[in-house]
N, CA, C and O of each residue as an XYZ file, in Angstrom:
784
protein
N     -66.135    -39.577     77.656
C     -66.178    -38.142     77.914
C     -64.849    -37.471     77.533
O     -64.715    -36.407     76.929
N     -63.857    -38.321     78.016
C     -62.566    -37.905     77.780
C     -62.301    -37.728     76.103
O     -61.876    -36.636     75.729
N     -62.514    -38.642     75.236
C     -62.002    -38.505     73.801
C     -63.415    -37.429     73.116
O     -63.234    -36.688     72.150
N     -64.588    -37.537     73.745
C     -65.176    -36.388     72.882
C     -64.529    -34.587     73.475
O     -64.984    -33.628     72.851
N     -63.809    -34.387     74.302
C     -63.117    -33.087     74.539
C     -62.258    -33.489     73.673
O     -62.228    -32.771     72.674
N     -61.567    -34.335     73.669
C     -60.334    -34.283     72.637
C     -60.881    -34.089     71.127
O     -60.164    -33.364     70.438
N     -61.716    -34.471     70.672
C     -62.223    -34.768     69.682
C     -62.793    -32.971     69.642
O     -62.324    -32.072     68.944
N     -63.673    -32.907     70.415
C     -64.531    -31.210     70.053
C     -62.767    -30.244     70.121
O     -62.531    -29.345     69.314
N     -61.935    -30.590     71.000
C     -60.316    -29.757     70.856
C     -60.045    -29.743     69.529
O     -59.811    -28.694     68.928
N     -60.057    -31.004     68.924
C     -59.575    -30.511     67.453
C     -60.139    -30.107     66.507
O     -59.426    -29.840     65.539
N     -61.584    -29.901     66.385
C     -62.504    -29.849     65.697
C     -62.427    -28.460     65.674
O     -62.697    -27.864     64.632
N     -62.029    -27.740     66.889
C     -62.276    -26.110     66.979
C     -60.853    -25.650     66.308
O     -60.914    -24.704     65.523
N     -59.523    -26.276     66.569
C     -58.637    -25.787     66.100
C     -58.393    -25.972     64.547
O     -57.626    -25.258     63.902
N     -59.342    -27.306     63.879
C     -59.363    -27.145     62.470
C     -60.192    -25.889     61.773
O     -59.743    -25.247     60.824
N     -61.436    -25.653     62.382
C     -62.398    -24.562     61.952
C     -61.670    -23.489     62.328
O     -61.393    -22.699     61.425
N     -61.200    -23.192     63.661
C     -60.115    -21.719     63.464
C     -59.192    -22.044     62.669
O     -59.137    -20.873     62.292
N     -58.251    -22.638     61.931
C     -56.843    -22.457     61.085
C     -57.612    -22.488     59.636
O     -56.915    -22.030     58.731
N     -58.825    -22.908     59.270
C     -59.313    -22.941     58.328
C     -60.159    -21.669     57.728
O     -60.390    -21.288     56.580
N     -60.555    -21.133     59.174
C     -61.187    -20.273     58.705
C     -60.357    -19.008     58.914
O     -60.976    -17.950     58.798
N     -59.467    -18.966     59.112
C     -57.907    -17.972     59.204
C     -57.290    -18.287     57.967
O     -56.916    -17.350     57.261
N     -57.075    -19.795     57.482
C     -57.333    -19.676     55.645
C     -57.214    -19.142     54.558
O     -56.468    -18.605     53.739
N     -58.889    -19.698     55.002
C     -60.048    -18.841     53.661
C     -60.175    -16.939     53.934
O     -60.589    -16.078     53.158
N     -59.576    -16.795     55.488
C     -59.765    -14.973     55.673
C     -58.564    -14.485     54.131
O     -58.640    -13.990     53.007
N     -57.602    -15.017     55.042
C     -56.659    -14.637     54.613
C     -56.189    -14.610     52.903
O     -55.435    -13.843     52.305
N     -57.022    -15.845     52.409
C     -57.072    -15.835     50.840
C     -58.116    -14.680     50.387
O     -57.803    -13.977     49.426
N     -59.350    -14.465     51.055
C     -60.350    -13.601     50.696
C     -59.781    -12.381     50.347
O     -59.788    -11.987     49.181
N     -59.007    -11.391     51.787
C     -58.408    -10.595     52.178
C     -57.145    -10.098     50.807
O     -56.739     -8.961     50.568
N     -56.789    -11.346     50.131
C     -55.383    -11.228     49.008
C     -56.361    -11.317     47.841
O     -55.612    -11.454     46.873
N     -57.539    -11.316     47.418
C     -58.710    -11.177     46.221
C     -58.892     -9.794     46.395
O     -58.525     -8.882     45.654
N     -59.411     -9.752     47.301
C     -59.817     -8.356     47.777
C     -58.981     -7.604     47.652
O     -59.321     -6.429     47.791
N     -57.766     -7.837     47.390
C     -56.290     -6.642     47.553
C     -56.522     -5.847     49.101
O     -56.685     -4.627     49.120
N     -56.519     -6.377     49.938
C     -56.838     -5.250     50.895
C     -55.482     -5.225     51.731
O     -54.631     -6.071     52.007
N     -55.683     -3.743     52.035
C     -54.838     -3.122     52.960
C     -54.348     -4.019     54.160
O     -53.189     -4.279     54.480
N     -55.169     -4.301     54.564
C     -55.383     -5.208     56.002
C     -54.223     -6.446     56.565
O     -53.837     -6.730     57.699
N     -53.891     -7.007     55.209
C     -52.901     -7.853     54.624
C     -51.739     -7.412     54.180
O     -51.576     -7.185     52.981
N     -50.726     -7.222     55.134
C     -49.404     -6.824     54.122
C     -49.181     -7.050     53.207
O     -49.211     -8.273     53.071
N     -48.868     -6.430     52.122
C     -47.990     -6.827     51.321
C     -49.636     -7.762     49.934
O     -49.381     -8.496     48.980
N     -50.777     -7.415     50.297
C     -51.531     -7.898     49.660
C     -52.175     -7.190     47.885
O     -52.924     -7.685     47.043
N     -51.361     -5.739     47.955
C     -51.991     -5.150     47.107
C     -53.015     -4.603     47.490
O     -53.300     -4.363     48.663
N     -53.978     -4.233     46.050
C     -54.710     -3.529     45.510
C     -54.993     -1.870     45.082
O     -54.074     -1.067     44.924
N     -55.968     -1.645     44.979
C     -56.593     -0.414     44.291
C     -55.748      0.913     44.586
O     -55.638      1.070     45.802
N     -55.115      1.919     43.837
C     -54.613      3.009     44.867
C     -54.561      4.188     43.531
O     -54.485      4.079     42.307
N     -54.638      5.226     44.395
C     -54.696      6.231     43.125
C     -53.665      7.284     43.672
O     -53.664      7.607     44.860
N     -52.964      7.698     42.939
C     -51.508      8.593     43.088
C     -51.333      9.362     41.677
O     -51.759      8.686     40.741
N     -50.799     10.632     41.306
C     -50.584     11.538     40.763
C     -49.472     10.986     39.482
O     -48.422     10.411     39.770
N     -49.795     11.197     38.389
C     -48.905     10.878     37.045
C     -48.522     12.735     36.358
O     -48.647     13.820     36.925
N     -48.201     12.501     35.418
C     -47.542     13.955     34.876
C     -48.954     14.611     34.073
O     -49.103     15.817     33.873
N     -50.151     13.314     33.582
C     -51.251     13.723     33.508
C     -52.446     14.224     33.962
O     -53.531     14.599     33.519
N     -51.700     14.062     35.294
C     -53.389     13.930     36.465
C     -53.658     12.542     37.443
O     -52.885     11.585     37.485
N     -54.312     12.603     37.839
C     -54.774     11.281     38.908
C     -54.854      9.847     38.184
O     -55.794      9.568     37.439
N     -54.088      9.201     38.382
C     -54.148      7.582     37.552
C     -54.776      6.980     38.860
O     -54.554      7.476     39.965
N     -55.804      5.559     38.612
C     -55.897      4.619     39.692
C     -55.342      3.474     39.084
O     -54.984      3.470     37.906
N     -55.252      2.455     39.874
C     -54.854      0.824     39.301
C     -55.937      0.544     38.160
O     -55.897      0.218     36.973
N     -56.878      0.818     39.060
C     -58.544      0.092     38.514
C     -58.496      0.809     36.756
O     -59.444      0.509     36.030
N     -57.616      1.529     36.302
C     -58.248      2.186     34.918
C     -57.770      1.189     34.156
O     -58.370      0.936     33.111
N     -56.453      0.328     34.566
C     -56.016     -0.699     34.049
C     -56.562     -2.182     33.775
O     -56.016     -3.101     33.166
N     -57.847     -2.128     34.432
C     -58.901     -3.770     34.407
C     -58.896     -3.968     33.141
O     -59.460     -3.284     32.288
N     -58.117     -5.115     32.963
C     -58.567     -5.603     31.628
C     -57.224     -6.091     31.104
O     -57.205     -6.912     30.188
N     -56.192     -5.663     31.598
C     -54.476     -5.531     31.419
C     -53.715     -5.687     32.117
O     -54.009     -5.197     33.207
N     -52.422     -6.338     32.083
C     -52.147     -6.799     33.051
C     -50.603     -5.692     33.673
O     -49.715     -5.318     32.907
N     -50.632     -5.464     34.734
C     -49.970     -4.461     35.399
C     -48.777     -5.296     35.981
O     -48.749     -6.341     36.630
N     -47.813     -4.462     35.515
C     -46.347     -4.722     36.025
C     -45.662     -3.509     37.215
O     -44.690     -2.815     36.917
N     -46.260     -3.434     38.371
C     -45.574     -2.532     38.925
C     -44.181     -2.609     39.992
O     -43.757     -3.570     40.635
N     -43.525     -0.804     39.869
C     -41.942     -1.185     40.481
C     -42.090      0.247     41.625
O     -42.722      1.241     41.266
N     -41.524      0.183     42.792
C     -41.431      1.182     43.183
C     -39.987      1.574     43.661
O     -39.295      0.756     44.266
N     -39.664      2.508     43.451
C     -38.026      3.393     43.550
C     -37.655      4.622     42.895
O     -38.406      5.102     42.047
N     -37.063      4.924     43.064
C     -36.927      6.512     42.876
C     -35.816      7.087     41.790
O     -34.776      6.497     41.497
N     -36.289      8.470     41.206
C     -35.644      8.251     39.779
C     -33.669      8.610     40.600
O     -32.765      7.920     40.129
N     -33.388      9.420     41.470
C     -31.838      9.141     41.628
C     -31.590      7.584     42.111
O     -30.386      7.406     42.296
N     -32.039      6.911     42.258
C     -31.519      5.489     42.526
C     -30.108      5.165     41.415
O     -30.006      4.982     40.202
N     -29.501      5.196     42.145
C     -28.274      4.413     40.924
C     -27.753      3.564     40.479
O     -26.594      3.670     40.075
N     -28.435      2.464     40.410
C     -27.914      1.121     39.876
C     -29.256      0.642     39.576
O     -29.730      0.642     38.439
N     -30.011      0.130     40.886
C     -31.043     -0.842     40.803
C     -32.691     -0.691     40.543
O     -33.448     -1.657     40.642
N     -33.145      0.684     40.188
C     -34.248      0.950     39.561
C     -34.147      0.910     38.170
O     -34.966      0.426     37.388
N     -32.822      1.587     37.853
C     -32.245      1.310     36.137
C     -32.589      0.344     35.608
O     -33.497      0.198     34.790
N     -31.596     -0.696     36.213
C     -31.434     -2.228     35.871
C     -32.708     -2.957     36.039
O     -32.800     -4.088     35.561
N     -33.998     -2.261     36.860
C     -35.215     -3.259     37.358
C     -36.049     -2.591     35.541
O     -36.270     -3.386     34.628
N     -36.315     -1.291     35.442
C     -36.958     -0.940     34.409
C     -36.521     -1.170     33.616
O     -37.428     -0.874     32.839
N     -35.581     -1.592     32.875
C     -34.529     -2.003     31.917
C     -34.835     -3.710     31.910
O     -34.841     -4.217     30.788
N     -34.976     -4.219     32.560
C     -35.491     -5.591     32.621
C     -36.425     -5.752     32.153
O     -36.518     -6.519     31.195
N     -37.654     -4.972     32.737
C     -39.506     -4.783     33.065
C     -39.285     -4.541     30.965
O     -39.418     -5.352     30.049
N     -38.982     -3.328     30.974
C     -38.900     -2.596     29.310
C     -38.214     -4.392     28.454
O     -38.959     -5.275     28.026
N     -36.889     -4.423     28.446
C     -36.718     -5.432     27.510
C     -37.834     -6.693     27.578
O     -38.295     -7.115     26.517
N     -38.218     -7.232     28.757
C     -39.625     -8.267     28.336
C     -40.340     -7.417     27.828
O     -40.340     -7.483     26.598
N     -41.116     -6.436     28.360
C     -41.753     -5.830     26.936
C     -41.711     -5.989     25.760
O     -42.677     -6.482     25.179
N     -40.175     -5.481     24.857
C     -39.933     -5.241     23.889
C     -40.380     -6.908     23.244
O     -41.189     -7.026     22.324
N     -39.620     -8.243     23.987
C     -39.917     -9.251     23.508
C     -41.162    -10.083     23.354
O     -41.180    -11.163     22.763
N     -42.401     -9.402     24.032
C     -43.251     -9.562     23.792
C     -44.207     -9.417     22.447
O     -44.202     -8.251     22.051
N     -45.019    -10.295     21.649
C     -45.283     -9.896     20.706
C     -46.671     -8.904     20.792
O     -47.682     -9.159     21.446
N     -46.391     -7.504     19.807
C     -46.858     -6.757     19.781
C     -48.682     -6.192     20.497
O     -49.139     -5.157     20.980
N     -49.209     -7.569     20.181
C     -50.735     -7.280     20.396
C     -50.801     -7.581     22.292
O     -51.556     -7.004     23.075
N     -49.748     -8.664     22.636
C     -49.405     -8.760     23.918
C     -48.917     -7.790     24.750
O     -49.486     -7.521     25.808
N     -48.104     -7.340     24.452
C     -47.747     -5.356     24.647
C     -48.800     -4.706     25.364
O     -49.019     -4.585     26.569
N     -49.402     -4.316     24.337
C     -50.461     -3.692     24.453
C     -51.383     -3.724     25.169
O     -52.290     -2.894     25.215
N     -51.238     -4.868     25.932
C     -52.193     -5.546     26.975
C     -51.868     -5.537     28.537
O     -52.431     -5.922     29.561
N     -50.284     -4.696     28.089
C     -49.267     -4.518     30.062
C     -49.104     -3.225     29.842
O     -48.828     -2.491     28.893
N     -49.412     -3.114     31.263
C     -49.494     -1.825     31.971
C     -47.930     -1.562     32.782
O     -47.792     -2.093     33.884
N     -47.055     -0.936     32.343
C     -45.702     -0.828     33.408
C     -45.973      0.516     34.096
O     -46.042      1.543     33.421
N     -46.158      0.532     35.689
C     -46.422      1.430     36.273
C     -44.762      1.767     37.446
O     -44.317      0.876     38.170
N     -44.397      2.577     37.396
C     -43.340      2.772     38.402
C     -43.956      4.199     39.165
O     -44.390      5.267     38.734
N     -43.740      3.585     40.599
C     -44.006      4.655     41.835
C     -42.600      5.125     42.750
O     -42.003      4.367     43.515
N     -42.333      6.160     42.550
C     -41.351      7.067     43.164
C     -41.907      7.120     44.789
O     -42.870      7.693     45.298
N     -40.880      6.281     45.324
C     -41.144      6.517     47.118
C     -40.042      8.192     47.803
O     -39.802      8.545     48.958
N     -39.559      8.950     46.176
C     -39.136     10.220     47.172
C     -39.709     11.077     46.226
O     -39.094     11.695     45.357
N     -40.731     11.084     46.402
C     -41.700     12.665     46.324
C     -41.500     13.913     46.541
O     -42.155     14.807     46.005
N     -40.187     14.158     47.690
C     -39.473     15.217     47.868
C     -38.708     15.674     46.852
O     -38.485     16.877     46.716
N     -38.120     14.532     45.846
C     -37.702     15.010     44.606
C     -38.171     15.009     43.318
O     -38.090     15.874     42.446
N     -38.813     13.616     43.316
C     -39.651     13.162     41.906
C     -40.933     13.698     41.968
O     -41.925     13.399     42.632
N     -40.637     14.795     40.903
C     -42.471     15.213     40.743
C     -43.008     13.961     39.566
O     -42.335     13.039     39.104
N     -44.315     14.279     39.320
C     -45.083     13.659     38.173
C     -44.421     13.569     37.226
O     -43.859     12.591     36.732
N     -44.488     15.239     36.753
C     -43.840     15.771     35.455
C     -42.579     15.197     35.082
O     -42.512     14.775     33.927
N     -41.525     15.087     35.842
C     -40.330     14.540     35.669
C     -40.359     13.104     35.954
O     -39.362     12.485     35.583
N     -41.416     12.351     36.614
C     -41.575     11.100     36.430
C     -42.003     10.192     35.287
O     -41.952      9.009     34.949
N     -42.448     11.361     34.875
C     -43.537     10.535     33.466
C     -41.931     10.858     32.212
O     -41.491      9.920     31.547
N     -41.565     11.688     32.164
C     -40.165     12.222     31.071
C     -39.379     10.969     31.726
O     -39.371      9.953     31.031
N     -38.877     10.925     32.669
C     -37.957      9.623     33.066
C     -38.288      8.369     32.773
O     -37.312      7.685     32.468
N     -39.778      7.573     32.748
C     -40.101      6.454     32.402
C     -40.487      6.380     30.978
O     -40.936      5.284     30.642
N     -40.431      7.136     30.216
C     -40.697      7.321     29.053
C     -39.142      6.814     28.078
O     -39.145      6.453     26.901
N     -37.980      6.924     28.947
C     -37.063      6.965     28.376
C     -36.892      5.180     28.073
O     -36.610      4.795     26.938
N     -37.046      4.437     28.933
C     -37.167      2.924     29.538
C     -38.440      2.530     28.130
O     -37.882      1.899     27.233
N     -39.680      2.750     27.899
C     -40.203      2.006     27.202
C     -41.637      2.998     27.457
O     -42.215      3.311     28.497
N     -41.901      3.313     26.063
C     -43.130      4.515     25.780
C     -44.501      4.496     26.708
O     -45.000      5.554     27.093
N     -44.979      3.410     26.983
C     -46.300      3.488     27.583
C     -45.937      3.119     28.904
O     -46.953      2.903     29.564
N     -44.398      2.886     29.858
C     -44.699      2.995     30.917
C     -45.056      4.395     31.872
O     -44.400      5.405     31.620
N     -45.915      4.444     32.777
C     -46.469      6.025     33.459
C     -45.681      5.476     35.015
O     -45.579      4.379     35.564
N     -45.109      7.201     35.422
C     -44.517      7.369     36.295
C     -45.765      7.872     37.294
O     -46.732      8.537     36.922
N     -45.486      7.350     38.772
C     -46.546      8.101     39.312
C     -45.537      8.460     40.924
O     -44.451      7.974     41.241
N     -46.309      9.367     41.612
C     -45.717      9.630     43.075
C     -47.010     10.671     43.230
O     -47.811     10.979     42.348
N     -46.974     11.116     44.602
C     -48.160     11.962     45.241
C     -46.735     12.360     46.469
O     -45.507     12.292     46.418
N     -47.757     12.782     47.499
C     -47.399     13.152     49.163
C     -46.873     12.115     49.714
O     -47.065     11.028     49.170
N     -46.214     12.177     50.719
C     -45.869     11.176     51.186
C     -46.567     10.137     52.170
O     -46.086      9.046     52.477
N     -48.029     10.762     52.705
C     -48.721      9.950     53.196
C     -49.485      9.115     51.818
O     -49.520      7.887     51.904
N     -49.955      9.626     50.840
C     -50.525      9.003     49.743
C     -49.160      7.716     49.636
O     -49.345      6.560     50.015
N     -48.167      8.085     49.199
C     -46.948      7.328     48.194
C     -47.397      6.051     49.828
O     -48.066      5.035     49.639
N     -47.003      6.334     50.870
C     -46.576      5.420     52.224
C     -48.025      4.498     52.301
O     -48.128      3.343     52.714
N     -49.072      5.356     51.785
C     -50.117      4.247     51.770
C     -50.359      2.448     51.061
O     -50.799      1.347     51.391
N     -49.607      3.284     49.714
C     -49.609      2.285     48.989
C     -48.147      1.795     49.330
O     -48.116      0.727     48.718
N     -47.544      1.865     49.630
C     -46.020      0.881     50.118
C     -46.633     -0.469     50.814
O     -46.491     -1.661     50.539
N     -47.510      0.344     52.018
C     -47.656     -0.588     53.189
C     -49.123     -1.707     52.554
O     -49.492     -2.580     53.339
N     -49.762     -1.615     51.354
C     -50.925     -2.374     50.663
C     -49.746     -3.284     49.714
O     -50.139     -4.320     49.178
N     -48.451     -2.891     49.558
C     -48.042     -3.567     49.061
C     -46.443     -4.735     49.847
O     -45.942     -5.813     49.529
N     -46.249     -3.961     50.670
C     -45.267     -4.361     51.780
C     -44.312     -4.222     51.346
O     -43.446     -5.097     51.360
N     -44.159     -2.972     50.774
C     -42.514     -2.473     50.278
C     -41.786     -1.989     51.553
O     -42.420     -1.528     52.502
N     -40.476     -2.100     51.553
C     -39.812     -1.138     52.863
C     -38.773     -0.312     51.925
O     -38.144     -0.794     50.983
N     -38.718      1.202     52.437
C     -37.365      1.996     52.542
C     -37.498      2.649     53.349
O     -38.443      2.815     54.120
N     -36.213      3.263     53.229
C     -36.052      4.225     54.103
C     -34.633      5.699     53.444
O     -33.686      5.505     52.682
N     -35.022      6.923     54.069
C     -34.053      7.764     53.366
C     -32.503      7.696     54.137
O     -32.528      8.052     55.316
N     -31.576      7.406     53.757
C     -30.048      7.236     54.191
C     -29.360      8.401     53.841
O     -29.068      8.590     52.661
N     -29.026      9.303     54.813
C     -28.446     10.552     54.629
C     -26.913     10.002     53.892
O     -26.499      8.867     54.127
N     -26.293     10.793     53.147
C     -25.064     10.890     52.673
C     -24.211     12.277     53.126
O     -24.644     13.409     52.909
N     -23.012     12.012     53.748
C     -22.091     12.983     53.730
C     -21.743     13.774     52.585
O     -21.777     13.276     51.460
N     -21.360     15.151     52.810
C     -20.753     15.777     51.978
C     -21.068     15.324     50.430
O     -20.182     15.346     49.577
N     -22.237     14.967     50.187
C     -22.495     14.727     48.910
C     -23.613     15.810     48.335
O     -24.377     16.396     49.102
N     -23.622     15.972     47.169
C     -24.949     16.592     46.485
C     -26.560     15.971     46.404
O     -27.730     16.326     46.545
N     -26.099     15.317     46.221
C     -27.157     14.191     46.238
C     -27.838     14.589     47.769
O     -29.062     14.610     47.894
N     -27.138     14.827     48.646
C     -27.931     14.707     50.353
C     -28.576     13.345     51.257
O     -28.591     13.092     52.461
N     -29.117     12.583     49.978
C     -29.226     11.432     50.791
C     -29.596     10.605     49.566
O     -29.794     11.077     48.447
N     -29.685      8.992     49.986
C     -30.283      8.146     49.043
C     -31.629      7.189     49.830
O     -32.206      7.114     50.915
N     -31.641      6.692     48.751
C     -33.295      5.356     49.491
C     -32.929      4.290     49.512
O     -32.927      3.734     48.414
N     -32.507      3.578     50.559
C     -32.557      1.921     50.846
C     -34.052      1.524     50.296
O     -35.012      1.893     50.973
N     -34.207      1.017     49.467
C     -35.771     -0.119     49.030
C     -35.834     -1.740     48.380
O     -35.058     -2.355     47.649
N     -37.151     -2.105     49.023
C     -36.728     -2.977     48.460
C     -37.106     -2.916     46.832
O     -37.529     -1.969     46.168
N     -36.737     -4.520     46.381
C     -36.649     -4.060     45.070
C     -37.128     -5.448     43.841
O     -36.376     -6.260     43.302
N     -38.643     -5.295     43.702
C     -39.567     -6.415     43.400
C     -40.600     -5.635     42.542
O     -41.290     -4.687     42.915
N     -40.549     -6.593     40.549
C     -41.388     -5.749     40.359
C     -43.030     -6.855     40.679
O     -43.037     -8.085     40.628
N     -43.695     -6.371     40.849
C     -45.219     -6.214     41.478
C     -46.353     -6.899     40.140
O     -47.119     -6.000     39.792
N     -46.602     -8.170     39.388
C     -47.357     -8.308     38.700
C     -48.452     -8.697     39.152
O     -48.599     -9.636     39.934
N     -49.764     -7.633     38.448
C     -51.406     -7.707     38.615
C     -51.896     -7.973     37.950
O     -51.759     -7.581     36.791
N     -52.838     -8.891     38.401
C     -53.521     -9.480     36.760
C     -54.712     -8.640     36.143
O     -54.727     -7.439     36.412
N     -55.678     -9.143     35.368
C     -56.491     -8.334     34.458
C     -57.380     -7.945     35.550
O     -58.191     -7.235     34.955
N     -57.716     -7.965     36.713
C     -58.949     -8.167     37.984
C     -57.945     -7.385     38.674
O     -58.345     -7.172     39.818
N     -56.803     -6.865     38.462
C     -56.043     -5.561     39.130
C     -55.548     -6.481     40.796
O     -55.007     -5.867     41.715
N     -55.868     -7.949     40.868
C     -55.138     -8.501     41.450
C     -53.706     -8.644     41.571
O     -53.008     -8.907     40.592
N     -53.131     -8.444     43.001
C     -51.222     -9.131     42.798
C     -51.202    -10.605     42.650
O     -51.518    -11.274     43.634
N     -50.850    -11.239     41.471
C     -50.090    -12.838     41.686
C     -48.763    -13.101     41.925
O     -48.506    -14.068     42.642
N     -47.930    -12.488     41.507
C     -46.668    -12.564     41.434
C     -45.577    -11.376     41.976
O     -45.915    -10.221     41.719
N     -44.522    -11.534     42.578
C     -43.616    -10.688     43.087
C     -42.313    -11.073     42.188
O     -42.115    -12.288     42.199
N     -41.730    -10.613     41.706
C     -40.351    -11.112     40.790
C     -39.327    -10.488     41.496
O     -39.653     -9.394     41.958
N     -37.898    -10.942     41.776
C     -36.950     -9.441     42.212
C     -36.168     -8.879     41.010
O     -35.718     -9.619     40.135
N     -36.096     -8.200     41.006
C     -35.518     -6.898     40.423
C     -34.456     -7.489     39.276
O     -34.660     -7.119     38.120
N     -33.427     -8.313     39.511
C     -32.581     -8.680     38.939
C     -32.837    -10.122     38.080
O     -31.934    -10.848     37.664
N     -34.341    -10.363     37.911
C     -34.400    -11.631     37.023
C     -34.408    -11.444     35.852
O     -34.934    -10.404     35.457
N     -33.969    -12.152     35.116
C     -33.835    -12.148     33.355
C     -34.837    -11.321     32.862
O     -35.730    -11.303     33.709
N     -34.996    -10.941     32.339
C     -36.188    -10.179     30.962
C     -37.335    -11.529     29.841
O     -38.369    -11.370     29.191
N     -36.674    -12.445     30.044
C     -37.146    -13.600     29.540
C     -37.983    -14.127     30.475
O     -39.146    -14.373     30.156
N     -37.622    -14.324     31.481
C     -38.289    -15.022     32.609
C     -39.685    -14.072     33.029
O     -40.836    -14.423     33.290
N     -38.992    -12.617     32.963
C     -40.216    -11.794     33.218
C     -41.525    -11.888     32.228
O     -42.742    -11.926     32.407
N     -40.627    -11.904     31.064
C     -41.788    -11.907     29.658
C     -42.681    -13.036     29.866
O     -43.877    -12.744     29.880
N     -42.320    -14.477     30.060
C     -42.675    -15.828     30.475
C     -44.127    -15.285     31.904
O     -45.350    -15.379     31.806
N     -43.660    -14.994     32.546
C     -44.356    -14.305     33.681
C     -45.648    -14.125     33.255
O     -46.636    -14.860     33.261
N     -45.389    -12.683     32.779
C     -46.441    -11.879     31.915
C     -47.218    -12.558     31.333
O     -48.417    -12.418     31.574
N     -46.775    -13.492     30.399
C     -47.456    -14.088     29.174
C     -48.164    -15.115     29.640
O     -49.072    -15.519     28.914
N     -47.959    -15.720     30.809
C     -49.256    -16.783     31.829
C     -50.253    -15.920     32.412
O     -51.319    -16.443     32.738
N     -50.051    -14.451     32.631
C     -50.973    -13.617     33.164
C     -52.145    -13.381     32.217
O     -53.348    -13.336     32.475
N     -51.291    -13.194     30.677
C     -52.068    -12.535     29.491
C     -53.059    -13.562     29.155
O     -54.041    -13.259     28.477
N     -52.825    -15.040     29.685
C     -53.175    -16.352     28.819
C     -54.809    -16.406     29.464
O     -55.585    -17.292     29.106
């Protein structure tokens, strides 16, 4: 009597951790909200009009989120994202999507988002909305900032964020998180197992 409780004890704690699992892998297919930091689907404002992820099925999406006064480390992240690009061969190109999302909407419109990412590498699209839209998709993706007032500056304040660009595969799935400061080679390498 005694070893079949022990026995039905573990039997229940394998079927719960298993089936907490398979939730939890389902939940990261699904891109769902539900799951920090899991991705998926979101639609936010470009300099053209309403972009979603989903227009991108078929291609594989490189996304970054930070804001165009950032001064060092959105530069250096799109400047990375852009040179794997460039080293990519041409028909491969054509096949990534570089999306950057502005988490200060208070300053970055569309219009000036899409002119700013344009400068970095031609077909990446700038996007931002409201700030409940922009905060939606942070938290589907498990980005954190926050706004840091500055003294006596013009500027008025800056954005602590983090700083990871975001690769989705052709199914507009997240596989990969890179940080900000990895080679351009390594990124291209990345990409090019996504494209395969």
């Amino acid at each position: 009597m005694k070893n079949r409780k022990i026995l039905l004890f573990w039997a229940v704690v394998v079927v719960f951790f298993g089936g907490l699992l398979l939730a939890q892998q389902y939940l990261k297919r699904q891109g769902s909200d539900l799951l920090p930091g899991a991705g998926g689907d979101f639609t936010l404002q470009s300099d053209h009009g309403p972009v979603s992820l989903r227009d991108f099925r078929g291609k594989v999406v490189a996304l970054y989120f930070g804001y165009m006064s950032c001064p060092d480390i959105c530069p250096t992240s799109l400047w990375n994202l852009s040179q794997a690009m460039k080293d990519l061969p041409p028909e491969q190109a054509e096949q990534v999507q570089g999306i950057f999302i502005s988490v200060d909407p208070e300053r970055d419109s569309p219009k000036a988002m899409g002119m700013f990412v344009k400068g970095f590498y031609p077909t990446f699209i700038g996007l931002t909305d409201d700030k409940a839209k922009v905060d939606k998709v942070v938290r589907q993706y498990g980005v954190v900032y926050q706004k840091v007032p500055l003294k006596d500056s013009a500027m008025g304040y800056v954005v602590d964020h983090s700083s990871v660009i975001y690769l989705i595969d052709r199914d507009g799935l997240l596989q990969k998180r890179i940080p900000h400061d990895t080679d351009p080679d390594i990124i291209r390498q990345a990409l090019q197992e996504l494209l395969e």
